[in-house]
C-alpha positions in Angstrom: 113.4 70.2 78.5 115.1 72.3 81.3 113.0 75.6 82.0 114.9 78.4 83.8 113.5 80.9 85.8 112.5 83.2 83.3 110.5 86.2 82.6 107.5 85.2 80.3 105.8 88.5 79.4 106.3 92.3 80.5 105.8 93.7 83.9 102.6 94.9 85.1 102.6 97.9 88.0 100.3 97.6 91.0 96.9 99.9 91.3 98.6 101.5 93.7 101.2 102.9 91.5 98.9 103.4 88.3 96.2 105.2 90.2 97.7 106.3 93.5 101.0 108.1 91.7 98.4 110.3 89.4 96.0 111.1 92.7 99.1 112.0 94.6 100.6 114.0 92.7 97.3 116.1 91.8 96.9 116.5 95.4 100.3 117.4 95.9 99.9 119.9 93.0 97.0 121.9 94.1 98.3 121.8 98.2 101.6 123.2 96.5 99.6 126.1 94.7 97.9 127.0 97.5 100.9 127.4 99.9 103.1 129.2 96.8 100.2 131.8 96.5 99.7 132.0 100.4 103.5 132.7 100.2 103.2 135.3 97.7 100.3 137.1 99.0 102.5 137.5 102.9 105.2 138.4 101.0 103.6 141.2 98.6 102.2 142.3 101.5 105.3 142.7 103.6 107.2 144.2 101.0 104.1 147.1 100.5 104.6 150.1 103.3 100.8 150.3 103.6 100.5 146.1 103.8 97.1 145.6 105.2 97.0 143.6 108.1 93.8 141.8 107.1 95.6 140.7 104.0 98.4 139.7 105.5 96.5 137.4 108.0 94.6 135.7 105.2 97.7 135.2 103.5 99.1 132.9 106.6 96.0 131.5 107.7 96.0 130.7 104.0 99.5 129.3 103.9 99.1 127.3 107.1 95.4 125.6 106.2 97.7 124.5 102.8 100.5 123.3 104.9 99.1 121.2 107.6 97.2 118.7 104.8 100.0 119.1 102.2 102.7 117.8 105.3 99.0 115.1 106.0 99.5 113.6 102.6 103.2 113.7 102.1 102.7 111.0 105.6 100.4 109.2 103.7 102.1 109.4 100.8 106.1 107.9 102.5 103.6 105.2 104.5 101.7 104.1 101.3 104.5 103.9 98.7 107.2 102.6 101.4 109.6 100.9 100.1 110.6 103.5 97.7 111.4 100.8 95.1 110.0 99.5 91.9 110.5 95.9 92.8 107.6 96.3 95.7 105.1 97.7 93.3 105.7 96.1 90.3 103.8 92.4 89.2 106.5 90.4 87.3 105.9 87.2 85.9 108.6 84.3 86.7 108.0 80.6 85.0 110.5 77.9 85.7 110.6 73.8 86.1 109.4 73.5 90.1 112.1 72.1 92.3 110.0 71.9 95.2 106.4 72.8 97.0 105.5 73.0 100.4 102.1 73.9 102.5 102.4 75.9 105.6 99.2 77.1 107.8 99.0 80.3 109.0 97.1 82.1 111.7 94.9 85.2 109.9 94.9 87.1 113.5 91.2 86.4 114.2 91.1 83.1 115.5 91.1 81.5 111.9 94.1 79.9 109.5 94.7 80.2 105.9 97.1 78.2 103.4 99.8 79.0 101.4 102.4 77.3 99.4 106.1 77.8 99.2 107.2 77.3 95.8 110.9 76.8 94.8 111.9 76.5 91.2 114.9 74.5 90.0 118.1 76.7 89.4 116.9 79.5 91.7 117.2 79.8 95.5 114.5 82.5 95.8 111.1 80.9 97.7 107.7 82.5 96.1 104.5 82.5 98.1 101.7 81.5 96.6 98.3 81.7 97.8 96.1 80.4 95.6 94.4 77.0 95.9 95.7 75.6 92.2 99.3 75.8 93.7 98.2 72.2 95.9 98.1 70.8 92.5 101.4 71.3 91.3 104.1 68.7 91.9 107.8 68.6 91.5 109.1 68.7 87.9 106.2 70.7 86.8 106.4 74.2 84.4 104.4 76.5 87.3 103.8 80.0 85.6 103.6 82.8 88.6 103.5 86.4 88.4 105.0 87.9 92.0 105.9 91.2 94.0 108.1 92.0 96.5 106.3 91.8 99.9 107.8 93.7 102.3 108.4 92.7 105.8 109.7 94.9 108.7 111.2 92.4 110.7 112.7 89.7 108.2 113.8 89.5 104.6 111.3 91.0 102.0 109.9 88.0 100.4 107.6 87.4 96.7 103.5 87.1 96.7 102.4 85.5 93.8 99.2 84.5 92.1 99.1 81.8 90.1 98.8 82.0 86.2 99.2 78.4 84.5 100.8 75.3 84.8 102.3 72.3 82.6 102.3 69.1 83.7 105.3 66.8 83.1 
C-alpha cells in the first residue's frame, strides 16, 4: 500500500491564535475607546467658545496615556503574530509512507545538546522536524503520522515542527 502525504484529520490553531487573537483584540478595543473619547472630549472642547482649559488638558493627557500603550501592544502584537500567515499558527496533521530519517544534535545555547529527527516522507521533498523521542523508532517504509507548523526562521527557509502522533510499522 502506497501512503501519500496526506492530511488525516482537520487543522488545529495554536494557543496563540485561540487565546491571544480574543485578548488582543479586547485590549485593542478598550485602548481604542479611550483614545476616540479623549479625541472627542479635545474636540468638543475646541469647537465650544468658552472650552475650559482644564477640560481640554484632560482630554489630551487622556488621549496620550491611551495612545502610548495602545501603539505598546500594537508592537507586541506585529512581534507576537509575525509572520502574518495562517500556515505559522496553524497545527496540521501530515501522514505519509517515510522515505527517510535522520538524527542531528544540536546545541540548546547553554552549554547543553538536544535531538531531533529529520523526517522525509516518500513523494514529498519537504523535511519535518520532529522532536520527540518515538521519532528514533521509526524506520524507512514506515506510515509515521505527524501534525506540524511552520517554524519560522529569520535567516533561512521557514521549516515544519512536528510532534509525533502514531506510527505503523511495515
Amino acid at each position: 500500500m502506497n501512503y501519500a502525504l496526506e492530511p488525516v484529520s482537520h487543522v488545529r490553531y495554536s494557543l496563540g491564535a485561540l487565546i491571544g487573537l480574543p485578548i488582543a483584540a479586547l485590549v485593542f478595543g478598550i485602548l481604542g475607546l479611550i483614545l476616540a473619547v479623549s479625541v472627542v472630549k479635545v474636540i468638543k472642547n475646541v469647537i465650544a467658545e468658552n472650552g475650559d482649559a482644564d477640560a481640554f488638558a484632560d482630554g489630551v493627557i487622556w488621549g496620550g496615556g491611551a495612545l502610548i500603550p495602545l501603539a505598546i501592544s500594537a508592537a507586541v502584537f506585529v512581534g507576537a503574530w509575525w509572520p502574518f500567515d495562517w500556515e505559522y499558527h496553524q497545527w496540521r496533521p501530515v501522514r505519509g509512507e517515510v522515505a527517510q530519517i535522520d538524527s542531528r544534535m544540536l546545541s540548546d545555547g547553554d552549554k547543553g545538546m538536544s535531538q531531533m529527527f529529520v523526517v522525509r516522507y516518500a513523494q514529498d521533498t519537504n523535511e519535518y522536524r520532529c522532536d520527540d523521542s518515538r521519532c528514533a523508532a521509526v524506520k524507512p517504509g514506515d506510515v509515521l503520522e505527524l501534525t506540524c507548523k511552520r517554524a519560522w526562521q529569520w535567516t533561512g527557509t521557514p521549516g515544519r515542527e512536528c510532534q509525533f502522533v502514531e506510527t505503523v510499522r511495515r
